[in-house]
C-alpha positions as CSV (number, residue, x, y, z in Angstrom):
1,X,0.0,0.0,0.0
2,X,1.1,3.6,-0.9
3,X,2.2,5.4,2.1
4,X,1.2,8.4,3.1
5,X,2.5,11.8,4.3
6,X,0.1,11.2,7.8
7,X,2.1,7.9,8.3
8,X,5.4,9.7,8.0
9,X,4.9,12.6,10.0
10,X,3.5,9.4,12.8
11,X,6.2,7.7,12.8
12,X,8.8,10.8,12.9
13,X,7.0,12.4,15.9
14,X,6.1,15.4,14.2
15,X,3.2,17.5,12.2
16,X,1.8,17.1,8.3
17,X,2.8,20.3,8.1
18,X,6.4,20.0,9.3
19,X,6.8,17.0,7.0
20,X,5.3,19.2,4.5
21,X,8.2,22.0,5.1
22,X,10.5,19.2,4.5
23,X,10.0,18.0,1.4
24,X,9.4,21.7,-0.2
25,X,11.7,23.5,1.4
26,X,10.2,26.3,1.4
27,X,10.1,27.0,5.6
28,X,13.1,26.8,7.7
29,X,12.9,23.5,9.8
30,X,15.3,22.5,12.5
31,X,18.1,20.4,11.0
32,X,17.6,17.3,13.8
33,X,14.1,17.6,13.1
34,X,14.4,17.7,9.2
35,X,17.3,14.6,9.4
36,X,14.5,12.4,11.3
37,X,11.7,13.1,8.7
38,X,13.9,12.5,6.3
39,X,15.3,9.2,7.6
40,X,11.4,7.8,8.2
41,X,10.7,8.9,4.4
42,X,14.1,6.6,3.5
43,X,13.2,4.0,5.7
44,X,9.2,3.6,4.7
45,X,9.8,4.5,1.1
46,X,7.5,7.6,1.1
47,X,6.7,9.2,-2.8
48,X,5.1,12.4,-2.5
49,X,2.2,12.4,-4.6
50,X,2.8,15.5,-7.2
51,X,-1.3,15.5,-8.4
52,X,-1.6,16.6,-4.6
53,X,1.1,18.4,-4.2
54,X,-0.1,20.6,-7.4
55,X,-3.6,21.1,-6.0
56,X,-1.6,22.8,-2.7
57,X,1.1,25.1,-4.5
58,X,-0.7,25.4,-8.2
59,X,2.5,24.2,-9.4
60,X,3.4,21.2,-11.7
61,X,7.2,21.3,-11.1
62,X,7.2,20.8,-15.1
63,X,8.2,23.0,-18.1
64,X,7.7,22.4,-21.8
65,X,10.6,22.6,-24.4
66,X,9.5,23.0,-27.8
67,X,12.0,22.6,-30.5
68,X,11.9,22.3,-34.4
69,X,14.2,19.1,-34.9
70,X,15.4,17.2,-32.6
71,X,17.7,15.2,-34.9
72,X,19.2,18.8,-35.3
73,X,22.2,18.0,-32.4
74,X,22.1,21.6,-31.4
75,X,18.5,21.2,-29.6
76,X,19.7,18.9,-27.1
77,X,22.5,20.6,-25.9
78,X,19.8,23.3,-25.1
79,X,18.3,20.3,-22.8
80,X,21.5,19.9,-21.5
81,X,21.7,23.3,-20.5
82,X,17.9,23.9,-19.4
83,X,18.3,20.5,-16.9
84,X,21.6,22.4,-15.6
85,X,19.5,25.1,-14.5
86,X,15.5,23.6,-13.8
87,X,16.7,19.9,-12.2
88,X,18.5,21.5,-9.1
89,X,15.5,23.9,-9.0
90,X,12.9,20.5,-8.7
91,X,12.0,20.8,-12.2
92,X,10.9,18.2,-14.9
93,X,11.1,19.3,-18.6
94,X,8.6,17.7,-21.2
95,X,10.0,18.0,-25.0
96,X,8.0,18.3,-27.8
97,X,9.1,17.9,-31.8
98,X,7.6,20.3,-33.8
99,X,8.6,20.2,-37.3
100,X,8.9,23.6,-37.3
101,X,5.6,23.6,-39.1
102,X,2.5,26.4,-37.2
103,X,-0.1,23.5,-36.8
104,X,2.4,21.6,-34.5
105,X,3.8,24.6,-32.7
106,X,0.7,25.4,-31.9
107,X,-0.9,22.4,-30.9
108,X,1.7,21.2,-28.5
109,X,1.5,24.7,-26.9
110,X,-2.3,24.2,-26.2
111,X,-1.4,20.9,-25.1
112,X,1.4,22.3,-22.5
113,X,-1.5,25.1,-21.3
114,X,-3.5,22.0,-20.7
115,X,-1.2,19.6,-18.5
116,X,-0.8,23.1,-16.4
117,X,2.8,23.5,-17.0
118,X,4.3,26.3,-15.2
119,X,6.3,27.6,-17.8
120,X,7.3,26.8,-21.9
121,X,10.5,27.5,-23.3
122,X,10.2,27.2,-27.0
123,X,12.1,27.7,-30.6
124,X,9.5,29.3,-32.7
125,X,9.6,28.7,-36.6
126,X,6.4,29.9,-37.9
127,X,4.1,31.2,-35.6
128,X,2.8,35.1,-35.6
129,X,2.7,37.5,-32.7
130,X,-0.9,36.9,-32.8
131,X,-0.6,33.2,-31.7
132,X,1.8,33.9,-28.8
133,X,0.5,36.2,-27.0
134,X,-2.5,34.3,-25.7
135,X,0.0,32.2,-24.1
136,X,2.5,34.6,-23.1
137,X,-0.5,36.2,-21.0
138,X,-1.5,32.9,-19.3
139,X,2.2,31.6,-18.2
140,X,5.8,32.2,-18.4
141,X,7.1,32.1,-21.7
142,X,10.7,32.0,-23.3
143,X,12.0,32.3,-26.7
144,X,14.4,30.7,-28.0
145,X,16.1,32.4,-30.9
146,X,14.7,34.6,-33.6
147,X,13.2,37.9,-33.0
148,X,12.6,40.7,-32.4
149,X,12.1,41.3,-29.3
150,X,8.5,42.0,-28.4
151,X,8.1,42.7,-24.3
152,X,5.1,41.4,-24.8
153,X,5.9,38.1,-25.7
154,X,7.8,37.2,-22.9
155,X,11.7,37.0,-22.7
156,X,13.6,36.3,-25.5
157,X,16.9,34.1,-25.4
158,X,19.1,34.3,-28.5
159,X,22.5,34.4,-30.1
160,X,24.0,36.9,-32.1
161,X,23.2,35.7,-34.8
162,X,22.9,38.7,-37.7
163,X,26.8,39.3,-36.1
164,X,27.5,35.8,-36.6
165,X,27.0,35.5,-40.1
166,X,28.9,38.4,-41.1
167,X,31.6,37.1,-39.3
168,X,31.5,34.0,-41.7
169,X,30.9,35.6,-44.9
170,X,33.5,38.3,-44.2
171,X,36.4,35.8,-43.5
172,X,35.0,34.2,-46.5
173,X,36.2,37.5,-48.8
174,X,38.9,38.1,-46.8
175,X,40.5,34.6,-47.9
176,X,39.6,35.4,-51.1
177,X,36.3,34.1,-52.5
178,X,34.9,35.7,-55.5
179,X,31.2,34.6,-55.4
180,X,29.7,33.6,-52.0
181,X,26.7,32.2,-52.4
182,X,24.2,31.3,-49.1
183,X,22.0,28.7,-47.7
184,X,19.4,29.0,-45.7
185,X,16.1,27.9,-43.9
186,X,12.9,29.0,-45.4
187,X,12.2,33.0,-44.7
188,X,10.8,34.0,-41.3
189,X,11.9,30.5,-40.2
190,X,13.5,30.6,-36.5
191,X,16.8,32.2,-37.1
192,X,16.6,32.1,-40.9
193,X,16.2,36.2,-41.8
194,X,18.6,37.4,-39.2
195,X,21.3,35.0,-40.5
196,X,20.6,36.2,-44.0
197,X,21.0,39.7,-43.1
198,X,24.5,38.6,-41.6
199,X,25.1,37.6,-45.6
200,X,24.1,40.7,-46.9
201,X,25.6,42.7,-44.4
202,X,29.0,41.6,-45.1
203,X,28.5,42.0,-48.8
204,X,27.8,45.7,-48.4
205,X,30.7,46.1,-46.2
206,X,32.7,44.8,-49.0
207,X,31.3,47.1,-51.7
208,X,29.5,43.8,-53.6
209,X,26.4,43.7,-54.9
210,X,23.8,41.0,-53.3
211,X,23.2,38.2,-56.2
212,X,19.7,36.7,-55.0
213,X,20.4,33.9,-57.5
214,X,23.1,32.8,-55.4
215,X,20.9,32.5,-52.2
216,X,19.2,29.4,-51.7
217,X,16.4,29.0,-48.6
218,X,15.0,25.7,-47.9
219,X,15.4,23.8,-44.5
220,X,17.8,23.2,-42.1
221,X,19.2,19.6,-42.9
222,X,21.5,17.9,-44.0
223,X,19.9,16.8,-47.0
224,X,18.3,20.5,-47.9
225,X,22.6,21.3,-48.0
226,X,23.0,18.8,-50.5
227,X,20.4,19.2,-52.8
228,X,20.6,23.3,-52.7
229,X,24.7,22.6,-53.0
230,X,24.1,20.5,-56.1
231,X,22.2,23.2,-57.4
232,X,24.2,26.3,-56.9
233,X,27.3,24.3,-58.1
234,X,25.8,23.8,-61.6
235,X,25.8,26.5,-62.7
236,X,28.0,28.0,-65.3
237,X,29.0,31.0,-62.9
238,X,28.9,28.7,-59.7
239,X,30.2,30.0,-56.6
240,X,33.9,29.4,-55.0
241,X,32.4,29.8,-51.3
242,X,29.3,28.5,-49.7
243,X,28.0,30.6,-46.0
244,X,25.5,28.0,-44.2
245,X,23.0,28.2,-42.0
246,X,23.9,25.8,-40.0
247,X,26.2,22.7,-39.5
248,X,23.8,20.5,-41.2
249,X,23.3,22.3,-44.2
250,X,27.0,22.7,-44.6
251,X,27.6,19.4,-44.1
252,X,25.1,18.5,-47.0
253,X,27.4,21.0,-48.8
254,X,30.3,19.1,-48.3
255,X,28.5,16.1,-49.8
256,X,27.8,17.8,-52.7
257,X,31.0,19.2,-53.3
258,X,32.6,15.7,-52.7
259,X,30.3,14.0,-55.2
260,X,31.4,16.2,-57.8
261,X,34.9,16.2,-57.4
262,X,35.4,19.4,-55.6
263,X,38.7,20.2,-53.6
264,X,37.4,21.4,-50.3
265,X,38.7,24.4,-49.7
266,X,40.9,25.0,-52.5
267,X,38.1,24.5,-54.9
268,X,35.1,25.9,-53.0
269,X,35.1,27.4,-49.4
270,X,32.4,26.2,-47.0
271,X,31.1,27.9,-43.4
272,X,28.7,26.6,-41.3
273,X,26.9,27.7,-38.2
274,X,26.3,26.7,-34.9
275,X,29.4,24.4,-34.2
276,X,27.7,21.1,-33.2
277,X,29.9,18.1,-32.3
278,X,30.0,17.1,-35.9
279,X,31.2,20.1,-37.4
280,X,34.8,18.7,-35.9
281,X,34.5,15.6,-37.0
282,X,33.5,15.9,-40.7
283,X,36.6,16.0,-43.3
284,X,37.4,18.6,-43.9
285,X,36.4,20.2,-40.2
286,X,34.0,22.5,-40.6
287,X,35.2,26.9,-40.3
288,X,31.6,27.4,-38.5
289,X,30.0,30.1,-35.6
290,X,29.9,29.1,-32.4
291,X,26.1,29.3,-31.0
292,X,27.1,27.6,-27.5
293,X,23.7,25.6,-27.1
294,X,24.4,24.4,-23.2
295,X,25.0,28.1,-22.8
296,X,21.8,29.3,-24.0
297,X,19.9,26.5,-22.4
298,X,21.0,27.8,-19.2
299,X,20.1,31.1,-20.3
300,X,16.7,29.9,-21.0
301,X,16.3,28.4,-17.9
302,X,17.5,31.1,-15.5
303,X,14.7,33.3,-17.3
304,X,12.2,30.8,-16.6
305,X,13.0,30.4,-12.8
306,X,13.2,34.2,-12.3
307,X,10.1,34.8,-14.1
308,X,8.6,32.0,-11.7
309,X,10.0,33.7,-8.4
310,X,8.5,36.9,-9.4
311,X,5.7,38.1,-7.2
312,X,4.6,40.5,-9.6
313,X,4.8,40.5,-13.4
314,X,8.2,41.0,-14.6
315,X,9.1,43.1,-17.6
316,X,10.6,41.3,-20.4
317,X,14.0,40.5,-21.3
318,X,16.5,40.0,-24.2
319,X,19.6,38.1,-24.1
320,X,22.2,38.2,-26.8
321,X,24.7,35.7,-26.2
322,X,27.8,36.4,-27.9
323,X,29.4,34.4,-30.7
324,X,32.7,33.9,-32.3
325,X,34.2,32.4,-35.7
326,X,36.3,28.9,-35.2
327,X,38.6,28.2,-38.1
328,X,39.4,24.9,-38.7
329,X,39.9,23.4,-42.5
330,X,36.6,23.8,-44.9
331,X,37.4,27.5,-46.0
């Protein structure tokens, strides 16, 4: 039979409610005292019954993570980095996939709002201000990546990442490349317009003209790389550098480029963004942005908990965390 929080206050000598204390610690309880109740909860095998224990503090102790991919490697290290920051806390996180398509985004969000979680971090690809704010109003809310930043919305969590790509696509001229074509994900996706600003930002600090047929959007994998590569590197004029928008794409670059013969970097310079594990271990290593995922995770996490501890409402927030260019062998 399940035993109760009655039974263990019993047999420790003390109240419900000091037993209570205990276990949230949220009232000071003498340290002989708290060492008992804790030994009879050890020794019986007591499991405090959350459902209940909701119902008292209108907490759940869980937040919701919603990501686009999470085959994309970068997603969980911002786990990683959210558990560094919630688990000590008492926190459980629930992750949902969302495709990055509206229709899932949304629907896992009304599904969070409906298992009562206290708070939703999430990386939104395609929905509107519109859809947001209903639940921006009703709990804590985090977003990761993209922008702008709308105080409304809740607090925003991001990396450079306009800064980030001009980083790339400048060390791309600097070394030399003629024609630097991009890839990207789809426009208004996530991170995808502030990234391609990055492109054309560099451009016009180098006196170049933007050549739109030399940017590509599609999705962020490995397989969109490849396919958007294979294109671009038909052509007649074809590029001799290749800025990605993330790892995965330029990995698919690098499968293109290999299928067809192509010298990697002497033949066509690649960049990529977001330095996942891989991006080391590909041949040649990939030159990519750092986007330090555990980083941001605990970024996303400390916003939560603050926003949670508040009394009162708490204005919004943005975050920048800073990036930085790592050179290694693709350009």
């Amino acid at each position: 039979m399940r035993v109760g929080m009655t039974e263990v206050a019993a047999k420790a000598g003390v109240s419900v409610t000091t037993v209570s204390h205990v276990l949230s610690g949220r009232r000071p309880v003498a340290e002989e005292t708290r060492a008992r109740v804790l030994q009879v909860i050890e020794r019986l095998g007591y499991q405090p019954n959350a459902l209940a224990q909701g119902l008292r503090t209108q907490r759940t102790m869980t937040v919701g993570l919603l990501v686009p991919d999470l085959t994309n490697p970068f997603y969980p290290m911002v786990l990683r980095g959210l558990e560094d920051v919630l688990a000590p806390a008492g926190y459980h996180s629930l992750v949902c996939n969302t495709d990055g398509t509206r229709e899932q985004e949304n629907d896992f969000l009304k599904t969070m709002a409906s298992r009562r979680v206290d708070g939703v971090v999430i990386a939104p690809f395609q929905l509107t201000r519109k859809d947001l704010l209903g639940f921006a109003q009703t709990m804590p809310l985090v977003r990761l990546g993209g922008g702008p930043f709308d105080a409304d919305l809740g607090d925003l969590v991001r990396s450079d990442d306009e800064g980030g790509m001009t980083q790339a696509v400048r060390y791309l001229i600097e070394q030399g490349s003629g024609r630097v074509a991009y890839i990207g994900g789809a426009a208004h996706a996530g991170p995808s317009d502030l990234r391609e600003s990055g492109y054309r930002r560099a451009l016009a600090e180098a006196d170049r003209e933007v050549d739109e047929d030399l940017i590509v959007r599609g999705d962020f994998t490995r397989n969109a790389g490849r396919e958007a590569a294979e294109s671009l590197l038909a052509r007649a004029d074809r590029p001799d550098a290749i800025a990605c928008a993330n790892d995965l794409i330029a990995i698919g670059v690098l499968d293109a480029a290999r299928k067809l013969g192509l010298s990697v970097p002497d033949e066509l310079a690649v960049t990529g963004y977001d330095d996942i594990d891989a991006a080391s271990l590909v041949h040649p290593a990939l030159t990519t942005v750092v986007n330090p995922a555990r980083e941001v995770g605990r970024a996303c996490g400390e916003a939560l908990l603050r926003q949670l501890a508040a009394n009162e409402s708490e204005p919004a927030r943005e975050l920048v965390i800073a990036n930085s260019l790592v050179r290694r062998e693709s350009a």
